[in-house]
N, C-alpha and C positions, 0 to 999 in steps of 0.2 A: 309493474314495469321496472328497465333496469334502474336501480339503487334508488330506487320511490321506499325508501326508509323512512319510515317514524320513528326519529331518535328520541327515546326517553334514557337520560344515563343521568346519573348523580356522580361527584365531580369526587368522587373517593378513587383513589387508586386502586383497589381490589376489583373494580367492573373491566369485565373481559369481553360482553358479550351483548348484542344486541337485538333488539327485537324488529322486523317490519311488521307491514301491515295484514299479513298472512296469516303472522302468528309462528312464520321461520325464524330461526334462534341464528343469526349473523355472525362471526368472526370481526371484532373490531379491525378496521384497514390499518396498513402500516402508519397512514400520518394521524389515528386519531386516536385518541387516549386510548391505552390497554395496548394497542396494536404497537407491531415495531417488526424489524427485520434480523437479517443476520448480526449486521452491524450498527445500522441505524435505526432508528435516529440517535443522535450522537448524546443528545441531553435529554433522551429518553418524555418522561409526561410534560417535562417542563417545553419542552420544546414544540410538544404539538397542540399547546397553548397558543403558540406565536400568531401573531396575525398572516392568514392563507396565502395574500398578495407577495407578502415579504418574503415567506417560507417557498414560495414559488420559484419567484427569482434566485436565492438561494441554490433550491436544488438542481435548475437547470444550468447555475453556473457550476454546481459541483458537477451534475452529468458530461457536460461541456470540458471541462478539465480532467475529469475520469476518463474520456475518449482520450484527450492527450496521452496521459498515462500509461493506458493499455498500448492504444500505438504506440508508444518508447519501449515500451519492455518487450510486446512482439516483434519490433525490430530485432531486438536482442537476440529473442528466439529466433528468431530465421536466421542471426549470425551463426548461432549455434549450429541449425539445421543445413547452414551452408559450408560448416566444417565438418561435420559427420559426413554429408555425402561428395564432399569434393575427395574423400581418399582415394589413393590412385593404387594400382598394379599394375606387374610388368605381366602379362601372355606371348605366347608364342604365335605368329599372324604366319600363317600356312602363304597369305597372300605376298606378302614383303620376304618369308620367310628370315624372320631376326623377330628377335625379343621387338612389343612395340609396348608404351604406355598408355591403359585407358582407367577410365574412372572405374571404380565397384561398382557403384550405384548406374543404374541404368537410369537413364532420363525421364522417360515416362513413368515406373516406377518412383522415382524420386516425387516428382511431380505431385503423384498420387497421392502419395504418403506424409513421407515427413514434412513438405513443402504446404499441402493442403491443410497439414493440422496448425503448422506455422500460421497460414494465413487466416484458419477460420478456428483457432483456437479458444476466443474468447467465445464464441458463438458455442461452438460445443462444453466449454465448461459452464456457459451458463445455465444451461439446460442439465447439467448435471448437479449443479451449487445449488437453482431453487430445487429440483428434487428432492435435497438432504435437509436444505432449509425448511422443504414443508412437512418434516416428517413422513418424507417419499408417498408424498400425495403429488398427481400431479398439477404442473400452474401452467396460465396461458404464456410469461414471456419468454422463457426456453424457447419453445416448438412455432410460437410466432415469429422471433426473432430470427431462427433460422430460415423461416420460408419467407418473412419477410426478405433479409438479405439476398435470399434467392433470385429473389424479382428482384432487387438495386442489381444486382450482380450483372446478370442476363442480361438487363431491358436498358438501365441506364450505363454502365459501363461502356458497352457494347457499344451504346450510342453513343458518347465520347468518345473513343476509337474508332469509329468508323469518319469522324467530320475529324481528328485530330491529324490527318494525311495532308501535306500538301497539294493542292489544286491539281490533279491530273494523274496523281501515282497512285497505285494501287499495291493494298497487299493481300496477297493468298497464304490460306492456310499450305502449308507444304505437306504436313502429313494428315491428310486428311481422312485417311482409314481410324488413327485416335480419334479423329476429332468427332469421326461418326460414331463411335463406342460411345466416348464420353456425353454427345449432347443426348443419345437414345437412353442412355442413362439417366442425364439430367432429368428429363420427364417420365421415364419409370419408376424413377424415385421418388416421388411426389404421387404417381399414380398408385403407385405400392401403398400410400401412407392414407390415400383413400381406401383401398382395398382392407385394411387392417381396421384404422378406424371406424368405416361405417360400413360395409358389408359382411367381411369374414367374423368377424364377432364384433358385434356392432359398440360404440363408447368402452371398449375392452382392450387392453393388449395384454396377450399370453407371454406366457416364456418361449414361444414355438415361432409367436411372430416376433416377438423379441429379439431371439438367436436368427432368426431368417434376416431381418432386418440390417443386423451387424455385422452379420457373413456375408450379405451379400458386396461388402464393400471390397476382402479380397477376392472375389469372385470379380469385379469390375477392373479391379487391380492387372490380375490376368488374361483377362480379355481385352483389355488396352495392351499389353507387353505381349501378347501372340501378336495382334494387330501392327506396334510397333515392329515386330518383327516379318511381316509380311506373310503370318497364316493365312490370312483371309484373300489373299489376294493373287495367291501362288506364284511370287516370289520371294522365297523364305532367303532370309539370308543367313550368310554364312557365318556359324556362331565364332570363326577364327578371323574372318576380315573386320576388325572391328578399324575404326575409326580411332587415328591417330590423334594426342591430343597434342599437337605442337608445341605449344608454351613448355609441354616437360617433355619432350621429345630429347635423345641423346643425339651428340653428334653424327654416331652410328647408325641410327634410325633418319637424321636430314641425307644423308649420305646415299641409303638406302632407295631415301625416297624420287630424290634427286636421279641414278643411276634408273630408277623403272621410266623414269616421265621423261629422259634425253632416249632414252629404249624404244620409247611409245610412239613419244611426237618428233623426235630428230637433236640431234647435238646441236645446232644453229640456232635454237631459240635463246633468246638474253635471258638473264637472269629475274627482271621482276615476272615474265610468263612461266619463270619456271614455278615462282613463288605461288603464283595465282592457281596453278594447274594441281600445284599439292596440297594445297587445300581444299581444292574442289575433288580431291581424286583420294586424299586419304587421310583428310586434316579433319578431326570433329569442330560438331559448332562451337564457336566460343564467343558468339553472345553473354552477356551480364547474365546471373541464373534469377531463377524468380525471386529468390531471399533477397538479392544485390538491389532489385528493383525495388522492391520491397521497401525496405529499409532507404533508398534512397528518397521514396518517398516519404517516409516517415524524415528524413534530415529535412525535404525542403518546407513542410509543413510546422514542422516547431521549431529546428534549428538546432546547432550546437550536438551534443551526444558524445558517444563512446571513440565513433571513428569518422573516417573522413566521408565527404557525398561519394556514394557509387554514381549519381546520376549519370554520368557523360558514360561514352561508350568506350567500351576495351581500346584503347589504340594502339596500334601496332608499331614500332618504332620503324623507324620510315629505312629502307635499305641500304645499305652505306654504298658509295660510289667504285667500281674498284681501282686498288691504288695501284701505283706502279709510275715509271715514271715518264713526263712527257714524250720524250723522245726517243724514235726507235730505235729498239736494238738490232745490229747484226750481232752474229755469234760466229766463229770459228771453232772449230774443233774434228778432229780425226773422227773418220765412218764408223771407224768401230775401236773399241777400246786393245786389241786380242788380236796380233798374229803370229803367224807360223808360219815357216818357211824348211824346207831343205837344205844341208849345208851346200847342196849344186844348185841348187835355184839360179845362181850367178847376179840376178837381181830382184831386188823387194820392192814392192812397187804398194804405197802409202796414200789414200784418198783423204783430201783433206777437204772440208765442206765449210761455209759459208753462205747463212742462212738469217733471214728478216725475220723479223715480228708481226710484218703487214707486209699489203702487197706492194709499198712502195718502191721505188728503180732502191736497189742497193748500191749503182755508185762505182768506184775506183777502190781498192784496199788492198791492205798488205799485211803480214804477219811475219812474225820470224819464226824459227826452227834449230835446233841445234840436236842431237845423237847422245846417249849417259851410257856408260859404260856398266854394267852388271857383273855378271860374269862372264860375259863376250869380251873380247879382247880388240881396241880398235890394231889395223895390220895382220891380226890373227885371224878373228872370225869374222870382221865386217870393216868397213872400210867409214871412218867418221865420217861424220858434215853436219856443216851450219850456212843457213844463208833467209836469204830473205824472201818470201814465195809474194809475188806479185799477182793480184785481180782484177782485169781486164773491166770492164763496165760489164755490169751485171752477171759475170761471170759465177758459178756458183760452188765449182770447186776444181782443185789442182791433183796433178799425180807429183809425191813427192817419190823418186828412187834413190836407193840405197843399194852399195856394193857388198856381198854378201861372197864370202872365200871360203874355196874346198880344201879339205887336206882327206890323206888316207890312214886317218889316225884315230883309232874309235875313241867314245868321249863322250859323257854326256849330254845331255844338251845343254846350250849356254842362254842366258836372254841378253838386250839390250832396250832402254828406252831411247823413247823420239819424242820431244817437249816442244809444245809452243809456248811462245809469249807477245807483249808486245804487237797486239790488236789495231791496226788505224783503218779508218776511214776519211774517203774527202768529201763523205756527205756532212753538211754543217746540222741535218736536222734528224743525227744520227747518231747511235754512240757503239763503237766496237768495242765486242768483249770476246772471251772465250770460253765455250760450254765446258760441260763436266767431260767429256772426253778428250782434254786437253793434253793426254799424254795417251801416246802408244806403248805398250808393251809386245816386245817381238819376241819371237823364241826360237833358236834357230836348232834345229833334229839332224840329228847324228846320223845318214844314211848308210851305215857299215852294220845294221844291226837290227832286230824282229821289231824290238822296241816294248817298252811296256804302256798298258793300256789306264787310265785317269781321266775323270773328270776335270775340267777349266778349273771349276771351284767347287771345295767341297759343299759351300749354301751356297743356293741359287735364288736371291729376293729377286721378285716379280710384281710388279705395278699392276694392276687386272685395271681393263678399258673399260667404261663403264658404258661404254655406247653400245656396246658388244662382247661377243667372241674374241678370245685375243688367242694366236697361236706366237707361241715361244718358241726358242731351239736352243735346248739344253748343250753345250759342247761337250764331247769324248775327246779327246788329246791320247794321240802315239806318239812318247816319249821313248828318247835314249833307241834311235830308228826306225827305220821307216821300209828295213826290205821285208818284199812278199807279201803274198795276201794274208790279212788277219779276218778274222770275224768275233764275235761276240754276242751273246741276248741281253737284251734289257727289257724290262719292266716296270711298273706302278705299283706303288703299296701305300693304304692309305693311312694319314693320320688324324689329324683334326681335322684335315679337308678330305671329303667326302667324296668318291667319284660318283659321277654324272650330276655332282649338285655345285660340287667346286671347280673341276677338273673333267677332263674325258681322260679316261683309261688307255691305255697305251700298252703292249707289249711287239716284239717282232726279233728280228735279227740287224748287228751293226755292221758293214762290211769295211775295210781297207783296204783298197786296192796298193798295189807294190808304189811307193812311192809316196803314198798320201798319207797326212800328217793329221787329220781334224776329220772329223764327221758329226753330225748331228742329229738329234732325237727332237720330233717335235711332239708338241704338245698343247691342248687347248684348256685357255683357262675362263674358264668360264664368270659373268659379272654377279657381285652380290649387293654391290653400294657397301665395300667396308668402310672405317672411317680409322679409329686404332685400332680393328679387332684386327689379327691376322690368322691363318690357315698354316698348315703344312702335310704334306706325303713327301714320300720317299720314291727316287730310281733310283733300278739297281740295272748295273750290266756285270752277266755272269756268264760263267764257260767260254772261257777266250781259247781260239784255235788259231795255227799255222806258228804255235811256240811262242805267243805273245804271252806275259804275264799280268798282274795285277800291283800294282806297290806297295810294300808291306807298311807302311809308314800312313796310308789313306784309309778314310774307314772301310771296314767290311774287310782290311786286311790283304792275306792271299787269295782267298777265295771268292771275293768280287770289289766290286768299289758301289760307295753309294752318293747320294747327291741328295741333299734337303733344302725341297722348293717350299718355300716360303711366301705366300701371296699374303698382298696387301692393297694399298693404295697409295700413288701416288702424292703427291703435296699438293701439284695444282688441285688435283679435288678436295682432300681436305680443306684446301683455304675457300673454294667456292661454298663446301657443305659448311663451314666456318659463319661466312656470309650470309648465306640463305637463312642459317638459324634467327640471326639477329632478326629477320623479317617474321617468325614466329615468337619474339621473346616479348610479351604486353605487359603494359605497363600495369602494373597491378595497383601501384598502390589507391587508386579510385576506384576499388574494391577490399580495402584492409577491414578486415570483417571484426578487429576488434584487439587492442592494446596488448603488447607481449608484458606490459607493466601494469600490475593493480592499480597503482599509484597514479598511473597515467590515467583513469576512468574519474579517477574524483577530477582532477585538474580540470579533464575535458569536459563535465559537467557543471562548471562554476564558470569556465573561462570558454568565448564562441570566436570562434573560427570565421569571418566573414567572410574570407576568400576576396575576390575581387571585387562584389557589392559593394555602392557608394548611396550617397543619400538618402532617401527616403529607405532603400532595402534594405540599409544597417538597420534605420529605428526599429523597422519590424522586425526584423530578426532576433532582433536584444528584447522587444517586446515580449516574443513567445520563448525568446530563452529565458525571459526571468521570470513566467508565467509555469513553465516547467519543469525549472531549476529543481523546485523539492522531489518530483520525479526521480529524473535525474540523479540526486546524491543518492536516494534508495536504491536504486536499480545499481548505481555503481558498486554496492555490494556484492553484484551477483558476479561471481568469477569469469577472468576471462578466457574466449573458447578454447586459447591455447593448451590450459589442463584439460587432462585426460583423454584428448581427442574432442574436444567441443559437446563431449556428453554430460560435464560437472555442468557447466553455463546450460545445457539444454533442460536437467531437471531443476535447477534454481531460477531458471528464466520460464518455464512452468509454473511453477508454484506461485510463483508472483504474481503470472497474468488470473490463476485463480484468486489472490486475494483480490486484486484490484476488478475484476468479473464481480465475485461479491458484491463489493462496491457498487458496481455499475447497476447490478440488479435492484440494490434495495434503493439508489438514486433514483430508475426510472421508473418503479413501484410509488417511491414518494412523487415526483415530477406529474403521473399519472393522477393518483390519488386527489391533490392538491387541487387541479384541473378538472376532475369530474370525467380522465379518459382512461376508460378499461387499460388492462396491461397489454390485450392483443394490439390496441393501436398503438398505444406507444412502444409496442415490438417492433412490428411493422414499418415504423416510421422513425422513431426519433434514434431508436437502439441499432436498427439494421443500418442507417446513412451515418451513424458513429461510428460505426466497426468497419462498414465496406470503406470509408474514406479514402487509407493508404492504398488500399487495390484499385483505388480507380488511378489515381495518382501514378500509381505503379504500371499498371494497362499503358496508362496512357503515355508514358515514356517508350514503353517497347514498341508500342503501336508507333510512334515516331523513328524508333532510331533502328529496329530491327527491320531486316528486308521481307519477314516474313509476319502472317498476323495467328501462330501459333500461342509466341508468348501474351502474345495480348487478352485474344479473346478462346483460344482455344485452351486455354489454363480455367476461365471461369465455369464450364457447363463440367470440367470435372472437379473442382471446390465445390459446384453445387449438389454433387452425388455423393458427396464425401460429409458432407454437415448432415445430410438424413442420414448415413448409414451408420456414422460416431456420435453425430452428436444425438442423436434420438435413439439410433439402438440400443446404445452402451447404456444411459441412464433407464432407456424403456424395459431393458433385458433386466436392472438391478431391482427397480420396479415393480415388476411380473414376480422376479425372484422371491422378492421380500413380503406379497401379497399373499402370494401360495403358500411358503412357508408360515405364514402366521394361521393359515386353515379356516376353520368356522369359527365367525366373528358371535361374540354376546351381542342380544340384541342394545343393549345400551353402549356400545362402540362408535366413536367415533365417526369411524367410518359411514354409519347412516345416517348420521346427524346434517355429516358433510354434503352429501349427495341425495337430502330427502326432497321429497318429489320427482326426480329421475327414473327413469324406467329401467334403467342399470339394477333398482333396489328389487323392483321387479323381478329382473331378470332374475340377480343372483342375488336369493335373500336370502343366507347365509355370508353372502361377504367374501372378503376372502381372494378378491382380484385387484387389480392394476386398472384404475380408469383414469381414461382419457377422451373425454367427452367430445366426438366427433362434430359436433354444431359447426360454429364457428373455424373451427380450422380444418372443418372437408370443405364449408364452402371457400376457403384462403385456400387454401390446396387448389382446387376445380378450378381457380380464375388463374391463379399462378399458372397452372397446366395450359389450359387455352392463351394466356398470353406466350409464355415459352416455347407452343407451336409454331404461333405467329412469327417469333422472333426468327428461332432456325428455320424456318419458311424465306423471312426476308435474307438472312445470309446466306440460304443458297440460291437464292434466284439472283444476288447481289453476284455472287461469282458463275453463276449463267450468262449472266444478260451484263456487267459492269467487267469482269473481268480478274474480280477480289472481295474477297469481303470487305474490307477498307476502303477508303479514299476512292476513289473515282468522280468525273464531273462534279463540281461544287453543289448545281442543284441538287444533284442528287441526294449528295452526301447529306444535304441539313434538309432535305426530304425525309431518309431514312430516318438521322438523329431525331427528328420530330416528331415522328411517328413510334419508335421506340419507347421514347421520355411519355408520347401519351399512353402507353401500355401499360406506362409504371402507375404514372398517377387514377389511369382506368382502377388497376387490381387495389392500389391502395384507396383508394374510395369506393370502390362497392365492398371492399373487404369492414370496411369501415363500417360501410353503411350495413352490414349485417348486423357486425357487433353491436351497434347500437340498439337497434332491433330486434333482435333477439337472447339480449341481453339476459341475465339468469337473476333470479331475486336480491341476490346479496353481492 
């Protein structure tokens, strides 16, 4: 029977080895003279003299404090693993067309990977650490401890998430194609581990299943990131539209986004729908990432640490009001900046406008006016005035005339301005001003002459509408007269701005009829959401006829003239896309993943942070921060993420959770031993609810504050395909390696010693292989399986029949948690009750 030993030993330290009643030669245990671990027992024979009861106590308080530990330093690591994968890039997004920013790292990839070793690293290096520690024989707490956590993971997590919803709400997984890779996963990986173990080559692992084992992790990897991407579902998405990340989003890019979504849904929506619309339309998630959770539960479980609680969620700074000021504005100012006249015109007739902010009555008002002399000459070319233009109630604009005198005296053309000032209104809940076209410029043409042919101005800056199409009209100017018909071509040529993507292309002919002084080229400019970026092309008008020329003084010379359009944006949308940003800018620091100051990691490990906690939550807090304090200063050695990109802190916050994993193992080896419980139950049980701890904590946050139950429970069935494919391949693949390579074993080797009466010796007597004794952990495998069925069984009928995997009806919910938590306790008592029963002689 199991551990029905007849201990005969003499109290000399040279005994290593014990006998039962069999006549099998035993390996003294870790807690009993001869025997000992990687690291412990710490006072080696003297110590496992000690009385059993005491030594008990002891090591389940050091096990109990070695959890702490490992959560503190795996927080660390996830900090690390949360600075590796938050780096971002800029790509080109065919959809917004403009540069946008997303992460490298792809979500579910991440997830998979770095995120999953984050979470189950102590699990996979344990299973690695006792391999080396046994002389790469293999042990039962490795390969338990993972399939234990398996089942915590799955059965009880899952059920804490599902009752953690308030009464009535529900959450669904959103991308549910992962979540069907990863849970189909979940149980082929554990069925796989049957298939290896006890039928493909029975208590054996090759180097064949080894490497199958290992690879098939990025084989899952893949299959989840097609999935993500919508292979299986035949809608693949577009590898350019990717998902914008707000929080680092450029002006240019809110600007951008802003200009598709007034495009889409109309110019009239307020500003917080516009907010709401871009991030549903092209904002990535920005939920807390799993490390953030992570680690926040590691803060509220011992307290104090490196950085502040992630707990609470991203919060968005709330969108600022817009300013401006109470009262409305009227505005005054001339229709158009720009005119021309004939010296026989006889008179100039000037529109002057008057125009509200809203639609309220505008009122009584008045402005003044007065005429500036240029080079017109007041008596010579135009006839002065000033006076006061009056507006009748509601009136919204006047004709101001001007006398305008001919002579028969050729002469260039002359200008004059026409200036407002001096704004009133008699509405008291109003303020008169005057817009940017507060002054006219006139120009008055020499009619004795062809004239020559000029653009208005040689830059033409352009505002592009972002609700649409904007068509411009560029001016041509017959200067120095105006007789007979002229004509001219003009053209587009492009520069930075691109036709049919900035601009629509434009060529044709200009005409002037005898007399006419101005024509114009239109143009359409097309919307991009700029924000500082600008564009530019060039027109030209060339081959002027009826003797008209070009001014040699304007670009392009004699031989044409040109005009450089310059598009841009506006101010009013600048200061909207200004606005709108703020509403993506989150407050991070309830995510600081870790001190820009070395210095600042010790402080923050001596000195806790209580936040708002009063009473009774201070003691405990101080209780478990000065219970982990030693922690703590150790781990503040390990660099913070800020060098080298968060990969210095990623391999020093490894090596650490390896040594304290050490620890952990030869603790729950002595904890076992002491008690008379194999290492499979104390894997199972006391090793796997140490390590799943933060991740339930962590679950159970998202499952609360996320809208969807992805982070929650759709993260654990792929941690749990990732602990079989690392943590047992990698050490079962070095294993296999190290077995083979040693070849045909002497028959006085070890190796038969260890595994005599085995039908393994049978099998291969020679030796010479990698065992892993199928007993006890195909039937843990097999229960695990059929509970894990059950589980994704109840989650999807949960989102058939409830509406979400999560929360729904209260009965429900502590129905399901109920019946989950009896799944756990099921696999872990008949797992049990194997081990005890079939127990191995020594």
């Amino acid at each position: 029977d199991f551990c029905n030993c007849r201990i005969s030993v003499t109290m000399s330290q040279n005994i290593s080895n014990v006998t039962n009643g069999t006549g099998v030669t035993c390996e003294p245990k870790i807690c009993e003279v001869g025997g000992g671990g990687l690291l412990l027992p710490l006072f080696k024979e003297d110590e496992q003299k000690w009385d059993m009861g005491l030594r008990a106590v002891l090591y389940f308080t050091g096990l109990l404090w070695s959890f702490m530990g490992v959560g503190i330093v795996s927080d660390i690591f996830m900090g690390a693993i949360e600075k590796v994968t938050s780096r971002k890039k800029r790509v080109f997004s065919s959809n917004l067309q403009t540069f946008i920013t997303v992460k490298v790292w792809n979500a579910t990839v991440a997830n998979l990977t770095l995120m999953a070793l984050g979470s189950s690293a102590p699990e996979i290096l344990l299973s690695v650490i006792e391999l080396l520690k046994n002389n790469m024989y293999a042990g039962d707490l490795g390969p338990s401890t993972i399939v234990g956590s398996a089942a915590f993971n799955l059965l009880c997590i899952t059920a804490v998430c599902v009752s953690a919803i308030p009464e009535g709400e529900v959450r669904r997984i959103k991308d549910i194609g992962v979540f069907a890779v990863t849970a189909s996963f979940s149980v082929f990986a554990y069925l796989w581990l049957l298939i290896i173990c006890m039928l493909w080559t029975p208590d054996v692992i090759t180097i064949e299943e080894g490497l199958i084992t290992f690879f098939l992790f990025p084989v899952l990897v893949l299959i989840s990131y097609m999935a993500d991407k919508g292979y299986f579902t035949g809608k693949k998405q577009n590898a350019q539209a990717q998902k914008v990340l707000l929080d680092a989003a450029t002006e240019q890019e809110i600007a951008t986004m802003r200009m598709r979504i007034l495009k889409k849904h109309g110019t009239g929506i307020p500003d917080d729908k516009v907010v709401a619309l871009i991030r549903e339309e092209f904002g990535a998630v920005e939920e807390p990432s799993r490390a953030a959770r992570r680690m926040a539960a590691t803060e509220k479980l011992f307290g104090g640490g490196r950085r502040k609680s992630a707990d609470s969620k991203v919060v968005p700074i709330k969108l600022s009001p817009d300013e401006g000021p109470a009262k409305t504005n009227i505005t005054f100012e001339f229709e158009h900046t720009e005119y021309s006249c004939l010296e026989s015109c006889d008179t100039l007739e000037l529109v002057i406008t008057r125009e509200g902010d809203t639609t309220a009555s505008l009122g009584k008002g008045a402005v003044m006016y007065r005429t500036k002399e240029i080079s017109a000459k007041d008596g010579k070319d135009f006839i002065a005035v000033q006076g006061k233009l009056e507006f009748d109630e509601d009136e919204e604009q006047k004709i101001l005339c001007i006398k305008i005198l001919d002579d028969d005296e050729h002469e260039p053309d002359t200008y004059f301005d026409v200036e407002l000032s001096d704004p009133k209104t008699e509405d008291s809940n109003a303020v008169a001003i005057l817009g940017k076209n507060k002054t006219a410029h006139v120009r008055i043409v020499d009619d004795d002459a062809v004239g020559i042919l000029a653009f208005r101005t040689a830059e033409e800056k352009v505002a592009e509408d972002f609700s649409g199409e904007k068509v411009i009209n560029i001016a041509v100017l017959r200067q120095a007269g105006a007789k007979g018909l002229v004509t001219c071509t003009y053209r587009t040529e492009d520069g930075t701005a691109i036709s049919g993507i900035d601009y629509e292309e434009v060529s044709g002919t200009l005409e002037f009829p005898d007399q006419e002084t101005e024509a114009f080229i239109p143009i359409t400019i097309k919307p991009k959401g700029r924000f500082d970026s600008t564009s530019i092309f060039r027109l030209y008008i060339e081959e002027p006829t009826g003797g008209a020329t070009f001014a040699l003084h304007t670009d392009g010379g004699e031989e044409c003239c040109i005009c450089t359009v310059i598009v841009g944006t506006d101010e009013g949308t600048k200061r909207k896309a200004d606005k709108l940003m703020q509403a993506f800018k989150v407050n991070w620091e309830v995510q600081m993943m870790a001190r820009d100051n070395w210095k600042d990691q010790f402080v923050d490990a001596v000195f806790l942070d209580t936040g708002e906690a009063t009473g009774g939550a201070v003691a405990v807090a101080w209780f478990f921060h000065l219970v982990t304090m030693p922690w703590k200063l150790i781990f503040a050695l390990i660099p913070p993420v800020d060098y080298c990109g968060g990969w210095l802190c990623f391999v020093c916050s490894l090596s650490m959770i390896g040594g304290v994993t050490a620890l952990i193992g030869d603790l729950a080896e002595l904890c076992g031993c002491v008690v008379s419980m194999p290492d499979a139950i104390t894997a199972i049980s006391l090793v796997a609810l140490g390590t799943s701890l933060p991740d339930t904590f962590a679950s159970k946050t998202a499952a609360e504050q996320d809208p969807t139950a992805d982070a929650s429970i759709g993260n654990v069935t792929g941690s749990n395909s990732v602990n079989v494919f690392l943590g047992l391949g990698l050490p079962w693949t070095i294993g296999a390696i190290y077995w083979t390579a040693m070849g045909e074993l002497s028959s006085d080797h070890k190796w038969f010693e260890k595994y005599s009466g085995e039908s393994v010796v049978a099998n291969y007597p020679t030796g010479g292989v990698f065992v892993v004794l199928g007993g006890n952990l195909g039937f843990s495998v097999a229960v695990f399986c059929c509970c894990a069925s059950c589980c994704i069984l109840v989650i999807l009928l949960r989102r058939w029949f409830v509406g979400g995997e999560l929360g729904g009806p209260k009965g429900i919910m502590y129905v399901t948690s109920t019946f989950l938590v009896s799944l756990w306790l099921l696999y872990v008592g008949l797992s049990s009750w194997n081990v005890l029963t079939n127990g191995g002689v020594c």
